[in-house]
Each structure stands twice: as structure tokens, then as C-alpha cells.
N, C-alpha and C positions, 0 to 999 in steps of 0.2 A: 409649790407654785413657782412656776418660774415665767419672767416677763422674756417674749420673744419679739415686740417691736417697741419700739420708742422715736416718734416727731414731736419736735418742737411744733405748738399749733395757735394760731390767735392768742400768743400770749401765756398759754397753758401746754402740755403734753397731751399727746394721741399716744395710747400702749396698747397691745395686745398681750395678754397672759397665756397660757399653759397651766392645766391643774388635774391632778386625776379626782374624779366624780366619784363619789362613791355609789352616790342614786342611783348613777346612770350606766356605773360599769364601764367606765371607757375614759381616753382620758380628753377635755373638752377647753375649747378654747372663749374666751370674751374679750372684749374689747373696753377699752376702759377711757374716759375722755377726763383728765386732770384740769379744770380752768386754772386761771391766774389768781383769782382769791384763793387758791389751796396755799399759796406763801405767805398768808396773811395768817394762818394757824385758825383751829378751830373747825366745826366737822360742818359741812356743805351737805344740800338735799341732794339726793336722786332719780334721774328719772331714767326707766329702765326702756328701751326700744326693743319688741320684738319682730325679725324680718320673717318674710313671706315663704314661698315654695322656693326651692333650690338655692336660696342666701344661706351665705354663711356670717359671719360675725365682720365681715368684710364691707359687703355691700351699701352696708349704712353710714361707715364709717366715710366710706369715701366718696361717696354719690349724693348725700342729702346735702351737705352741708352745713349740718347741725351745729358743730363747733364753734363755729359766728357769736351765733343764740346764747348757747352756753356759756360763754367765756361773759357776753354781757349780762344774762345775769344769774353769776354762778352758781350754777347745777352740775353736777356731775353728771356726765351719760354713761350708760352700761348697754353696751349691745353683747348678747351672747348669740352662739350659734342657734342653729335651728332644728337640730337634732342631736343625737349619740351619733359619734364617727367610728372608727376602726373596723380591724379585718373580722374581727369578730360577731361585728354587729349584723344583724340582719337588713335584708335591704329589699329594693322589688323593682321592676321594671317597672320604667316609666319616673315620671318624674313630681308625681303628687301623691307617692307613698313610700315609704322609708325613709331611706340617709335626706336631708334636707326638708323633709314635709312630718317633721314629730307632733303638729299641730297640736303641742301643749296640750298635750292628755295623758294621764295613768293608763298605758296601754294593759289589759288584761287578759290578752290571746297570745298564745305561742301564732311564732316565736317571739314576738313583739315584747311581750310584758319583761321579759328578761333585761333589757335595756333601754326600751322607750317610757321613760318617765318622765317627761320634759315638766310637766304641771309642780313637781315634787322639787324639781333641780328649779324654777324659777322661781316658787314661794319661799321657799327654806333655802337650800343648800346654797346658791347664789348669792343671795343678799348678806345674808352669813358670812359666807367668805370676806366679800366685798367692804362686807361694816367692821372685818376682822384686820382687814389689811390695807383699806385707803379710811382718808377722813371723812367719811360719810356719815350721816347722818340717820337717825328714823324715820326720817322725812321722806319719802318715797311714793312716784308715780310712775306710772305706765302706758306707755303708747305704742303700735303697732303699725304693720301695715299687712292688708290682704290675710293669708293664713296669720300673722303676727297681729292685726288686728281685731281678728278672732279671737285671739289668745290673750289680747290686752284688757278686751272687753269680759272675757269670761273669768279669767284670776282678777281683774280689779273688782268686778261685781261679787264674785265669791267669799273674797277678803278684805273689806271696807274698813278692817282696822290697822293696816297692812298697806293701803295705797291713800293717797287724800286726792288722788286727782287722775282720769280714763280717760284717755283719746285713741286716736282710731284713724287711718289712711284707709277707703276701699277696703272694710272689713267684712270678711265673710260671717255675715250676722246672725243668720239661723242655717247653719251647717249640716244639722239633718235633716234640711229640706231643699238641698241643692247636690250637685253630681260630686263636688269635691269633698264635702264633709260626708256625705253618705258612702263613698269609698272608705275616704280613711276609717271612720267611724265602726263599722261591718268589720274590718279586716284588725282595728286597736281595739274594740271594744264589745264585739261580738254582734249576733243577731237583735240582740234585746233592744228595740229601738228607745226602751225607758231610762236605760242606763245613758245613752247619750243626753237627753236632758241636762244633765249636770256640766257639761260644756257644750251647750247652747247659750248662746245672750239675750236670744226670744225669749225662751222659757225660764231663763233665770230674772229678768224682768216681772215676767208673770205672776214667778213666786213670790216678788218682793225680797230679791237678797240685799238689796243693798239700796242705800237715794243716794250714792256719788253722781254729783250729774255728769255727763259723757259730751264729749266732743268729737263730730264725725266732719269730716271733708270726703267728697265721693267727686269722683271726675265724672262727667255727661258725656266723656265721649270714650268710656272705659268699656273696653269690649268685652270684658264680664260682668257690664252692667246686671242684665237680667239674667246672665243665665247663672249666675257661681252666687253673686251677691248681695242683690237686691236687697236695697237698704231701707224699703219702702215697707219691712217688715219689724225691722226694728223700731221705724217710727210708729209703727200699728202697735205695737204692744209696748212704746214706750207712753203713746197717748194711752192705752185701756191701763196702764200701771200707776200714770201719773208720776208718771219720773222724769226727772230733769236732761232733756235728749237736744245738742245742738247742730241739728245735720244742717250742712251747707253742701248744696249742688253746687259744684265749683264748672260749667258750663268750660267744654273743649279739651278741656284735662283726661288725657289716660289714664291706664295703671303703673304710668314708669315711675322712675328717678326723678323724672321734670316734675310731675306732678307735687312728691312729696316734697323735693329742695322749694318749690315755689311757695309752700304754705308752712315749710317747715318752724320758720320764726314766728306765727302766729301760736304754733302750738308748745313751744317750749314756753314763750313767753305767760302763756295760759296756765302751764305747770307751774311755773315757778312765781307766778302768782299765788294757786293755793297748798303750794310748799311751803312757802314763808310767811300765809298770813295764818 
């Protein structure tokens, strides 16, 4: 593992690592946010951000401005990329499949399954590392945004002994029933529309995986409102499951950067709430 950036940030470090995957066949980078109680000795919770369609381990680091949050009350952040990189990997035209759009699934179709494990590299191999080599904790949550809040919402639900705490930016909430998950979905997981169920958040709701309660912010004036992500279905089956669902229409807000830096401190502080009680 070798670290390739280093800021001084609020107090604590911003790093970016290098490591080769073994999951994932390639070699992949993350982002690592150190607060200022890391000097105090003793292992700090984390919360992991996963980013959207074409981010890389970048975009979060330096657009949200998480590290505020963090540093006050310390949590570690983890932003990893959003897919397997290299010349190797396989890739596809356009920009809501392949290289940046791994939409945290066990891909099972050539060529995909060869390298797209993103599900596998964010339960196991990641935090592993992570708890291997900073002072972290087993205290761990998940927050996403867009395809990342997909992915936050479908691995914290799946692994409830694994996260204490699920939020969500504009996440793409029932995936097999919008144009962006039914792409990817068809192409990493095949025809079998039963196999996608198990990264759905509709239907893992339904099944009853998990009562972590969830935290959504959704912009009103996000122009994939209705057509990618309609959130109006995760609160339909979070009402018929009786699960604990806090969606907030955040009225005027996009899909950007503003959106999430605006509401970012409401949701760390939210995590690190139920990390440390």
C-alpha cells in the first residue's frame, strides 16, 4: 500500500492511498480522512462515502466538505473509487457502465465478473485493509450519493452487523425499475430480473433485511427526480415494511456538489451519533 497524497486539513490529514485489490484485480485507490483526535491515540469510528456515476475517490474529498464534520466529531472518512481501473479492465461506452459506474454489485456476466466486484471490495476487502493500517475502529457507517447511495443503502441493509448507521444523497432506490439500474443490472448480472433483487433497497426493505433506520435528503429540483430515482418508492415500502426511513425533500437543491456540501454536516453528525452511542 503506498500513500500518494498527504494535506494538512481542519486540524487532521486528507491522504489518498494506492493498493492492489485482490477482489478486484487491478490495482485501486481511496481516500482516507485522519481527524485530529487520531493524536490523541486510541481507534476512532468510520464512516465510509460511496460516490456516484463517473467519481472517482476524488470528488468527495474535495467538493463536499466533509472534513469540517469530521474533524469536529471525530470520525474517520473513507471515500473509495467507484469502480476497478486499468488497461485491463473492461469498460463500455458512455458513461453509466463500466470504468466509474461499478454500482457496487458482484458482477456475474463476461466480461464484467472478472473485475467488477465492487459489493465484495467494500464489505470485506476495504475495511480490512483500512482497520489493518489506520486506527479505526469497528464502528462503521455508510453514506452515499446517487449510484453511491444505491450502494449505501443496499450493503448497509444487507449487513446490519457491519454498519450501525445508512444515509443517502439522491439515491437511486429501486434500480430495477429505472433506466440506470436496468442497464447496469442486464449487462453485470444478466437477464434474470430475480437476481437483481438482492441490490435493490425496495425489495430488500420488503424482505426485511435489516431495521437500521436510514437517512435520505433528495433535492426538488433534481433533474433525475422521476426519471432514475424516485424516492417516493423507497418510502412506499419503507411504510408497508415498517422501517425506520427519514426522507427529507430538501426543496431547490440538485444533484450537485452544492447539494451534498449543504447538508453534508447534518449527516456526519447523524453517523457519529449512532457510532459512538
Amino acid at each position: 500500500m503506498q500513500r500518494i497524497e498527504q494535506h494538512a486539513c481542519f486540524g487532521g490529514r486528507q491522504e489518498v492511498w494506492q493498493h492492489r485489490s485482490e477482489v478486484l484485480g487491478c490495482d485501486m485507490r481511496f481516500a482516507v480522512y485522519l481527524p485530529p483526535q487520531v493524536a490523541q491515540g486510541g481507534q476512532l469510528p468510520v464512516l465510509y462515502w460511496l460516490s456516484g456515476l463517473t467519481c472517482t475517490e476524488q470528488n468527495f474529498i474535495t467538493k463536499a466538505g466533509a472534513q469540517r464534520y469530521a474533524a469536529e466529531h471525530g470520525v474517520i472518512l473513507v471515500a473509495p473509487d467507484t469502480s476497478p481501473r486499468g488497461d485491463e479492465v473492461a469498460d463500455a461506452e458512455g458513461y453509466d457502465l463500466g470504468k466509474g459506474a461499478g454500482f457496487y454489485v458482484n458482477a456475474t456476466q463476461a466480461p464484467w465478473a472478472s473485475h467488477y466486484r465492487m459489493y465484495d471490495y467494500i464489505v470485506d476487502e476495504l475495511p480490512a485493509l483500512v482497520e489493518a493500517n489506520f486506527p479505526a475502529s469497528e464502528a462503521r457507517g455508510i453514506c452515499g450519493h446517487s449510484m453511491g447511495g444505491h450502494g449505501a443503502l443496499v450493503i448497509g441493509l444487507r449487513n446490519p452487523s457491519r454498519y450501525r448507521s445508512i444515509s443517502a444523497f439522491s439515491p437511486i432506490v429501486a434500480p430495477s425499475q429505472v433506466p440506470w439500474g436496468e442497464k447496469a443490472f442486464t449487462a453485470y448480472l444478466g437477464e434474470d430480473r430475480a437476481a437483481w433483487q438482492e441490490y435493490d433497497a425496495t425489495a430488500l426493505l420488503a424482505h426485511g433485511y435489516a431495521r437500521t433506520p436510514l437517512l435520505v435528503d433528495q433535492g426538488g429540483a433534481d433533474e433525475f427526480l422521476e426519471g432514475q430515482l424516485r424516492p417516493q418508492l423507497l418510502q412506499s415500502a419503507a411504510e408497508a415494511a415498517n422501517h425506520p426511513l427519514t426522507l427529507r425533500m430538501q426543496p431547490g437543491y440538485d444533484h450537485s456538489y452544492y447539494f451534498i456540501a449543504s447538508f453534508i454536516g447534518d449527516h456526519v453528525a447523524w453517523h457519529a451519533k449512532a457510532l459512538k452511542g
